[in-house]
N, C-alpha and C positions, 0 to 999 in steps of 0.2 A: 504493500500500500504506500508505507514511505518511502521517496529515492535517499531523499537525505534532509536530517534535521538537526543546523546547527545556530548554536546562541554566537547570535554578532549586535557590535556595539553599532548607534545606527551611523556614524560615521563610515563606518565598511559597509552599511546599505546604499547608503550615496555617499561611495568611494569618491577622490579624487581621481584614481587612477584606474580601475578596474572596466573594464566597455561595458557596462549593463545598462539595462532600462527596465522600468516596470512597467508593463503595461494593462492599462484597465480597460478592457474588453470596449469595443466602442461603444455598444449599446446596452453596458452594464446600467442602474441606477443611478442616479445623480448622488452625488456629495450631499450628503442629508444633516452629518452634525450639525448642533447650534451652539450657543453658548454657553452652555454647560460646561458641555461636553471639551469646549473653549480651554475652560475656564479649570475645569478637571486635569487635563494634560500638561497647562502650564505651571500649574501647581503643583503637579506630581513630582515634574521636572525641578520647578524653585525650591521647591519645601523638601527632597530628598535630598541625600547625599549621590554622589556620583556612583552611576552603575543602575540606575533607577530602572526595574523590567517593566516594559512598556504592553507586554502580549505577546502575538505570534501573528505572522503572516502566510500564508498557504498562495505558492504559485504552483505555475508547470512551464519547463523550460519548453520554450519554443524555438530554441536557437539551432540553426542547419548548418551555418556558416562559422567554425572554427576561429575564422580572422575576422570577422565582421560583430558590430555589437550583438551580443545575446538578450534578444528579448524576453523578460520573464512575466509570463501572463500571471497577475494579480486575481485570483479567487475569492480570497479575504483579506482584509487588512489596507481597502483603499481610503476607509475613513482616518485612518492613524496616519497611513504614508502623506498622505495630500495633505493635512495638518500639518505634519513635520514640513514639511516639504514649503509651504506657506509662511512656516515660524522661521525657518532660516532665510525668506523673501525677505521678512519686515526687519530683520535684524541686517539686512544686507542695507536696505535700505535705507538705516542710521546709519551703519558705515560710511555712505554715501553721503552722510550730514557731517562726516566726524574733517575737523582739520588736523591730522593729524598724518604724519610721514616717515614714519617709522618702519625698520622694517619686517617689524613686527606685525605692525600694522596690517602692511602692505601684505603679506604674506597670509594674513587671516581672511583676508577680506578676498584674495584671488582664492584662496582653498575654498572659500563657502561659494563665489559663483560656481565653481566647477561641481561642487555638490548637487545645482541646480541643473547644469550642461555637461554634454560630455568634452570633455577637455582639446579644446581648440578647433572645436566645433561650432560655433553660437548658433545653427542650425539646429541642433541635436538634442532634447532634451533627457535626462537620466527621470524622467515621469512624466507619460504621455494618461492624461484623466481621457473618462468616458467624454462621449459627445451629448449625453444626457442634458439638457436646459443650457447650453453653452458651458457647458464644465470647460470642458479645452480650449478653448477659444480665451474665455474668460482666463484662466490658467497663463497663455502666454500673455497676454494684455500683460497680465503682470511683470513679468518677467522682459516683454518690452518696453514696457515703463522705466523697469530700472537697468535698461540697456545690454541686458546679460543675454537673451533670445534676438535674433535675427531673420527678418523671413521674409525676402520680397514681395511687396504690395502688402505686407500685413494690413491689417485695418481693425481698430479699435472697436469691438463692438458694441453694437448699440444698445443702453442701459447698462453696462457693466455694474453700476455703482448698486443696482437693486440685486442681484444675485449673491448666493450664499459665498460663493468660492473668493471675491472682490468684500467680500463683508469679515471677513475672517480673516484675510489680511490686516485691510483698515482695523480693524478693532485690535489686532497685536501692535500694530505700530503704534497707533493710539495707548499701550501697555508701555513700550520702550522711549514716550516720551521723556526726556530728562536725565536718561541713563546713560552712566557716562562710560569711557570706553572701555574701562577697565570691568563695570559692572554688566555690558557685554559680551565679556569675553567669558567673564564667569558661568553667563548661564548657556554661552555657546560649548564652552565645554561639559557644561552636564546634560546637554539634548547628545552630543556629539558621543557623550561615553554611555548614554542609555543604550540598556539592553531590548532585543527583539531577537525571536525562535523565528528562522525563517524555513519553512517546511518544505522542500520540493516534493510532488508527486506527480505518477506518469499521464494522471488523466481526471475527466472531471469526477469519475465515479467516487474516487478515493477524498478529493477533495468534500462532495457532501457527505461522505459518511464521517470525516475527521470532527465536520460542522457538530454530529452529534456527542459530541466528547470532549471540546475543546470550550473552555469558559472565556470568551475575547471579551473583552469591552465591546468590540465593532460589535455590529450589527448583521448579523451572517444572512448569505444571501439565502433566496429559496430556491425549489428543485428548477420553478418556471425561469427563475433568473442564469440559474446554468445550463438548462437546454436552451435558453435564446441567445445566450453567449454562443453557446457551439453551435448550435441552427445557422445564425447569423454571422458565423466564423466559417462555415463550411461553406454557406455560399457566397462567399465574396472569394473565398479563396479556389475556390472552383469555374469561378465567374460564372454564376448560373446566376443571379441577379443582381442587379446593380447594389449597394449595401441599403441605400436612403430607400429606396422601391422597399426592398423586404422588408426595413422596419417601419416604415408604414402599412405595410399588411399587419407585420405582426402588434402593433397597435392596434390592429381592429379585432386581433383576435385577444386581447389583453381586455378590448372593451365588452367581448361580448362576456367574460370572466372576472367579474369585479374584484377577486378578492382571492387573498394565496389559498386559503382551504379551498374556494371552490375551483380554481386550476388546478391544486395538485388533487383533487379528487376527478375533476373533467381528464387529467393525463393518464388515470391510475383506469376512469372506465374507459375511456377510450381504446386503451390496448386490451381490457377484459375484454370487450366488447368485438373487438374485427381482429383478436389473436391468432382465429383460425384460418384466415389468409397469410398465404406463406411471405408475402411482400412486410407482414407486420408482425407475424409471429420471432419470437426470438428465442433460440437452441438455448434451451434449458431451462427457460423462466416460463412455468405455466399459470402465472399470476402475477399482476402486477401488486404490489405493496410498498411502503414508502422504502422501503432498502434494497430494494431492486429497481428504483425508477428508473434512476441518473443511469444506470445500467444498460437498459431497456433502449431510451432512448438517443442516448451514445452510438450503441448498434444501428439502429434505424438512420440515426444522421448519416454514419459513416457507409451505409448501403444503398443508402437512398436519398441524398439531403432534398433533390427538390420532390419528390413524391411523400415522405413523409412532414414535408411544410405545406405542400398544399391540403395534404390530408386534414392536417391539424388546423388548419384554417378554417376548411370548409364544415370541417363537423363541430366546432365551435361554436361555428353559426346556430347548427341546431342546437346544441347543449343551452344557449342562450334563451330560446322556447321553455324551455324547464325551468329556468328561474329568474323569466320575465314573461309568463305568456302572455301570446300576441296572435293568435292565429286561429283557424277555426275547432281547436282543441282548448282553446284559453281558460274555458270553466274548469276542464276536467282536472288539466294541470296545475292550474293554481290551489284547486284540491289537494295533490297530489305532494305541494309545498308547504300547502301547511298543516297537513297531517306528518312529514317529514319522513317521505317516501326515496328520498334521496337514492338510497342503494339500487332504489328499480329503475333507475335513469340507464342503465349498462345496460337492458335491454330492449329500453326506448330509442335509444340513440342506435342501439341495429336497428328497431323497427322502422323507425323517420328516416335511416341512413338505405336501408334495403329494400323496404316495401310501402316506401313514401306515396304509392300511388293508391295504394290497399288502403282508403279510408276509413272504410267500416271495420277492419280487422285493429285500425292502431285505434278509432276511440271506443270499441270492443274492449280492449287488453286497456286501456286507460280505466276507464269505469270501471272495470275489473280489480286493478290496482288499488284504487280509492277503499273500495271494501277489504281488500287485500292486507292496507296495512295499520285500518282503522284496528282488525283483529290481530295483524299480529303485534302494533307495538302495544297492543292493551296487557297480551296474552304473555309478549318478551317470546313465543314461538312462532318460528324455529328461532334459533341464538343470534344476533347480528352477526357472530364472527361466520354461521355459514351462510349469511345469504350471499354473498358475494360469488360461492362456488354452486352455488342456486341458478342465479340468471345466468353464469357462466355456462350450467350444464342445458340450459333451457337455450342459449343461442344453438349450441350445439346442433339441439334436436328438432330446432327449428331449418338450421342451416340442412339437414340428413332429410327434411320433408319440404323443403323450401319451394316445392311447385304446389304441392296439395296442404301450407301452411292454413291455419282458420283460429280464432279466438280463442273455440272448442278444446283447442291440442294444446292451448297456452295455459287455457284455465283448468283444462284436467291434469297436466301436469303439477300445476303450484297449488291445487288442492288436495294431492296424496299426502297421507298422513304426516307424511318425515316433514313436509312444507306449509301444513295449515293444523291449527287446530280445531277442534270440532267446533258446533253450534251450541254443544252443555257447558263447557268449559268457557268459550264467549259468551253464556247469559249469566254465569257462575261472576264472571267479572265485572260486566255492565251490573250488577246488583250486587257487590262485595265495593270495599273502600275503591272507589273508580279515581277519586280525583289524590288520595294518596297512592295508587300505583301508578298513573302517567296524569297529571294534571292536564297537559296537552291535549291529549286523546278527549277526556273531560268536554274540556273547552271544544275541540273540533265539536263532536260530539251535539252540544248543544246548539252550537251555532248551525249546524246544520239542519235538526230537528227546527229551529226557528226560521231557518232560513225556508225553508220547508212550506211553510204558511203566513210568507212573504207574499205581499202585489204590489206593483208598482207605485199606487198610491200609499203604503204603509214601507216603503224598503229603508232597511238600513244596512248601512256596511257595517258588518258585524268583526271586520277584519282590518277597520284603518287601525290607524298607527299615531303617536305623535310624533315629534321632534327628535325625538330619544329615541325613536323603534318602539316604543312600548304599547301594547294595544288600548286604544280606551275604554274599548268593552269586555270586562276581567271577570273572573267568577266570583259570584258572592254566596256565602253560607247561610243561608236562612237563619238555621239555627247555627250563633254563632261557633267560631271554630277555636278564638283567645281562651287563654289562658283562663283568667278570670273573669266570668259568667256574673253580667249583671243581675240582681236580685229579680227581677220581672220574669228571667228567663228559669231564672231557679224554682220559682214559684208556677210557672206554666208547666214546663217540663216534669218536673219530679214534686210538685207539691210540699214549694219549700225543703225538700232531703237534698242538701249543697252535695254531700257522696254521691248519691245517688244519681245526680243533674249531669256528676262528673263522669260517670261507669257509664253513662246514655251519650255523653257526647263525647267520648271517645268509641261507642260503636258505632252508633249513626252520621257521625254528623259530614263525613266525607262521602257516604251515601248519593248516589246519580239524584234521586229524590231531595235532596236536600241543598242542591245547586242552581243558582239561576245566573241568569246575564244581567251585567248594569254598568254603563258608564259611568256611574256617580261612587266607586265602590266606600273610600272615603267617608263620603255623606251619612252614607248606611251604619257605618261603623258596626258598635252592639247593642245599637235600638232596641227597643222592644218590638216587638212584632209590630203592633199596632205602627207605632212612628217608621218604622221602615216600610210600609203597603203605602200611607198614606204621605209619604214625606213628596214634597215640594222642592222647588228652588224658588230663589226671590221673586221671579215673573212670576209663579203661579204654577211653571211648568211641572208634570207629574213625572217624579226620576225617582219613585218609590218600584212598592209591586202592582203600580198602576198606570205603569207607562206603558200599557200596549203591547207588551209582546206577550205571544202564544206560551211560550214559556210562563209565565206569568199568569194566567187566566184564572188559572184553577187558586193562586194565592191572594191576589186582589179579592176575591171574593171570601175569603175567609175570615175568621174574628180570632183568631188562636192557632198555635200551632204545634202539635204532639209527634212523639214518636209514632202515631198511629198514619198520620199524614203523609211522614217522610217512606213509611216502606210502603205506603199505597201509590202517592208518586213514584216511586223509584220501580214500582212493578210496571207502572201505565208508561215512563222512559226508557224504559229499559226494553217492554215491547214492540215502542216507534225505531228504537236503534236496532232493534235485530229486524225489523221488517224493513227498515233504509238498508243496512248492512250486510245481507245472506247471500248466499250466491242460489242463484238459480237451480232449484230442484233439490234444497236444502231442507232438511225436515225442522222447521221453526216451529213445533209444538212445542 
C-alpha cells in the first residue's frame, strides 16, 4: 500500500534544490480553510519550539522523466501545503520592505523565493493549486506581485482581492506588520524546521483507504473527489476531451448528486446495478462497498475512461429522478423518499436505465416498493445488510428473463419468505409501540392515511419542511408521552393512581391509536385533552383536534380520552394501513 513514508522538515518539502513540484489535481476542491484554521497553524508554529509536527501528506509520484522535474500528485495535504506555501509569500514580502544588505540577509531572502520556484526558473512553480474558483490563477497573482513568478501576458485577475487564496495572504502580512528582521527570521526558521510525514503511494486506491486511518487536520477528500481527479486525469491525458468540456459535464453530474453520501451511494448502486455487463463488471469485486470503490472505479477509468464517464453521467441523470422527482412517476417516488426506500434505487436505476420504455412494468414495481418498504422498515425484515444482495440477485433474474420481464416476476420474487415478512407479523407491528420502533414509518404512515381523504379544496402538504429541513407537521401524542403527566391526565387516565397513569402510559401511549398530525406540536404541549381539541391560535384559527383533518375526526368529537379509545383507534388505523399497505392476493383477515 505504502511506497514510502518519511518524516521531513518542511524546508526539504520546498527544497531549494531538489526539482519537485506538488501538484493538486486540476479539478480537485478549492482551498477551503479560513481563519481558524489561519490562525491555528501560525500559532502552532509561534507558540512551539522548533521541530513543530505539522500532519502528513499522501501523494503519488507521477514523475517518467528521471532529468526532468518530478511531479508529485497531492491526494491530501493541499490545505496545509498552500498555507505554508502563502506564509512564506507574506514573509517574503516584508523582506521586500526590509533595508537591509547583508549577506545574511540576502541569502535568506533568495533561499525563501526558491522555496516558492524552482531555482532559476521564474516560470516554474514548486506548487501548482487546483483550478477550482481561481485557486491558481489567484496563487501566481501572488507571486507576481512580489516578482518571484514570471509568465508572459500574465494578467491579474479579476477580483483577486474577494477570494480565499489573496485573503490568507493579506491577513498574514497584515500579522508580520512591524516585525523586525530579526523576528522574521525566527519564525522563518521554525515553519522551515517543522515537521510533515510525507507518504508516497502507487495509486489512488491506497491513498482513500490511508484516509480511513490517518487523523490530519486537513480535511480528507471523498471517494467522488478521487474518481474525478483520475476520471479527469485520464482524459486529458488521453486526449479524449478537452479538460474544461469534461468538467463541465462532470458539474452537471455533481448537480444532479447534491451531497457526498448520496454520490458515494449513487457510485456504490451504480456498479450493483449494470455489474453484470462485462464492460462494468470488475475480476473479483462482486459488490460494491465503501472499500472496494476507489478500487472498482480505478479499473473502469483505466479500461475505459470515456465509456465509463459517459456512463456515469448519463445515469446520474436518472438517479436525480429519485431524489428530486420530476416526471410522470413523481408521486410514487417521492413516496418512495420518504418512506426511505433508498436501497431499492439499485434496481430502479436498471429498470429506468433498461426498460425505460416499459411504463407500466417501472410504476408497477414502484407502487410495489412503497408497500415494500413501509413493511419492511417497520418489521427491520429482511436485515438492511442483505438487501443490497437482494436487488442484486433480483437484477440478475431479471437480466436471465429480460424479454418475458413483468411486475408479476419482481413482486413474486421480493415476497418469498427470506424477502418479506408476512401480513400477522405486519399487523403485530402496526398495533404494538409503532412510533417507538421507526417513528418514521409512524409519520409516513399517517400522513398517508390523511393524505388518503385529501380534495383539492381541503389539501395540505403534509410533507413541507422549514428553513432547517425540519417538517412542520410532526407527530403528537394525544395522551401525552413526558415524563411528568399533568394532574388532569392522571385523573382521566387512571383515576387519580399517579403509578398507575405511569404503567398505562408506558404501554399505550406510542400506540398507532394514540398518534395524530399537527403543525402546532408546541402549542399542544401536555394540555389536557379538552384544551388541546379545542385550542386556537390568536386569529381564531383551529390548530387543536379541530383543525380538519381525517385523522382527527373521531377526537374532535370526543369529551375525554381513555385507554379504551387509544386501542379502539389503533384497531380502526391499523386496519386502513394494512388495507393501503398489502400486496395483492394477501390474506388481510
Amino acid at each position: 500500500m505504502i511506497k514510502s513514508a518519511s518524516n521531513y522538515q518542511t524546508s526539504e518539502i520546498f527544497s531549494i534544490d531538489t526539482k519537485l513540484k506538488y501538484v493538486i489535481p486540476k479539478f480537485q476542491r478549492e482551498y477551503i480553510w479560513g481563519k481558524e484554521e489561519w490562525d491555528n497553524l501560525l500559532s502552532d508554529l509561534s507558540d512551539n519550539d522548533k521541530g513543530h509536527f505539522l500532519g502528513s501528506i499522501i501523494t503519488i509520484n507521477k514523475g517518467v522523466d528521471a532529468l526532468d522535474i518530478t511531479p508529485l500528485e497531492v491526494i491530501d495535504g493541499q490545505q496545509r501545503l498552500t498555507t505554508v506555501s502563502l506564509l512564506y509569500a507574506a514573509i517574503y514580502s516584508r523582506f521586500l520592505e526590509e533595508d537591509e544588505q547583508s549577506d545574511d540577509f540576502i541569502t535568506d531572502k533568495n533561499n525563501l523565493k526558491n522555496r516558492l520556484i524552482q531555482r532559476g526558473n521564474k516560470a516554474a512553480l514548486k506548487l501548482e493549486l487546483s483550478y477550482q474558483n481561481n485557486n491558481f490563477d489567484d496563487y501566481k497573482a501572488i507571486l507576481h506581485e512580489l516578482k518571484i513568478y514570471s509568465e508572459l501576458h500574465f494578467k491579474r485577475p479579476l477580483n483577486l482581492g474577494n477570494r480565499r487564496i489573496y485573503k490568507v495572504y493579506q491577513y498574514y502580512k497584515g500579522k508580520f506588520v512591524g516585525f523586525s528582521y530579526p523576528e522574521l527570521v525566527r519564525l522563518l526558521d521554525k515553519i522551515n524546521s517543522s515537521l510533515l510525514v510525507k507518504i508516497e503511494v502507487d495509486n489512488h486506491t491506497d491513498a482513500f483507504i490511508l484516509f480511513e486511518s490517518l487523523n490530519n487536520r486537513g480535511i480528507p477528500l471523498s471517494a467522488m473527489d478521487l474518481i474525478k481527479n483520475k476520471m479527469l486525469a485520464e482524459l486529458e491525458k488521453k486526449k479524449i476531451e478537452k479538460i474544461d468540456e469534461a468538467f463541465d459535464k462532470w458539474v452537471g453530474l455533481i448537480d444532479n448528486l447534491p451531497d457526498y453520501s448520496t454520490q458515494e451511494r449513487f457510485l456504490r448502486q451504480f456498479y450493483n446495478a449494470f455489474r453484470y455487463k462485462n464492460k462494468i463488471k470488475v475480476e473479483g469485486i462482486s459488490k460494491a462497498t465503501k472499500s472496494t470503490l476507489i478500487k472498482i472505479y480505478e479499473d473502469l477509468i483505466d479500461n475505459d475512461t470515456k465509456f465509463i464517464f459517459d456512463e456515469l453521467i448519463n445515469k446520474s441523470v436518472i438517479y436525480n429522478l429519485f431524489i428530486d422527482p420530476k416526471n410522470q412517476y413523481k408521486e410514487g417516488l417521492q413516496s418512495l423518499l420518504q418512506i426511505g426506500a433508498a436501497p431499492s434505487y439499485t434496481v430502479l436505476l436498471y429498470l429506468f436505465a433498461e426498460h425505460n420504455r416499459n411504463e407500466k412494468l417501472i410504476q408497477d414495481v414502484i407502487n410495489f416498493l412503497i408497500k415494500y418498504f413501509v413493511r419492511r422498515n417497520l418489521t427491520d425484515y429482511p436485515a438492511t445488510r442483505d438487501l443490497d444482495k437482494m436487488f442484486m440477485d433480483l437484477i440478475d433474474k431479471c437480466e436471465d428473463a429480460k424479454s418475458s420481464i413483468s411486475s408479476e416476476t419482481i413482486i413474486n420474487l421480493l415476497t418469498k419468505p427470506d424477502n418479506f415478512s408476512d401480513i400477522k407479523t405486519f399487523k403485530e407491528k402496526l398495533c404494538g409501540d409503532i412510533y417507538e420502533d421507526n417513528s418514521d414509518v409512524a409519520r409516513f404512515i399517517l400522513c398517508k392515511i390523511e393524505e388518503g381523504h385529501q380534495t383539492k379544496e381541503i389539501y395540505t402538504d403534509l410533507w413541507d419542511r422549514d428553513k432547517n429541513g425540519k417538517y412542520f407537521w410532526t407527530i403528537e401524542h394525544v395522551f401525552p408521552e413526558g415524563r411528568n403527566l399533568p394532574t388532569e391526565w392522571v385523573q382521566m387516565i387512571a383515576n387519580a393512581d399517579s403509578k398507575k397513569a405511569k404503567e398505562l402510559q408506558e404501554e399505550w401511549v406510542h400506540k398507532l391509536g394514540n398518534l395524530t398530525l399537527t403543525a402546532y406540536n408546541p402549542n399542544l404541549s401536555n394540555f389536557s385533552f379538552e384544551k388541546k381539541r379545542d385550542r386556537q391560535d390568536g386569529k381564531g384559527k383551529n390548530i387543536g383536534y379541530k383543525n380538519g383533518l381525517f385523522l382527527n375526526k373521531d377526537l374532535s368529537n370526543k369529551d375525554s380520552w381513555h385507554i379504551e379509545d387509544i386501542e379502539n383507534r389503533t384497531e380502526n388505523l391499523a386496519r386502513i394501513a394494512v388495507d393501503m399497505f398489502c400486496i395483492d392476493n394477501e390474506n388481510t383477515i
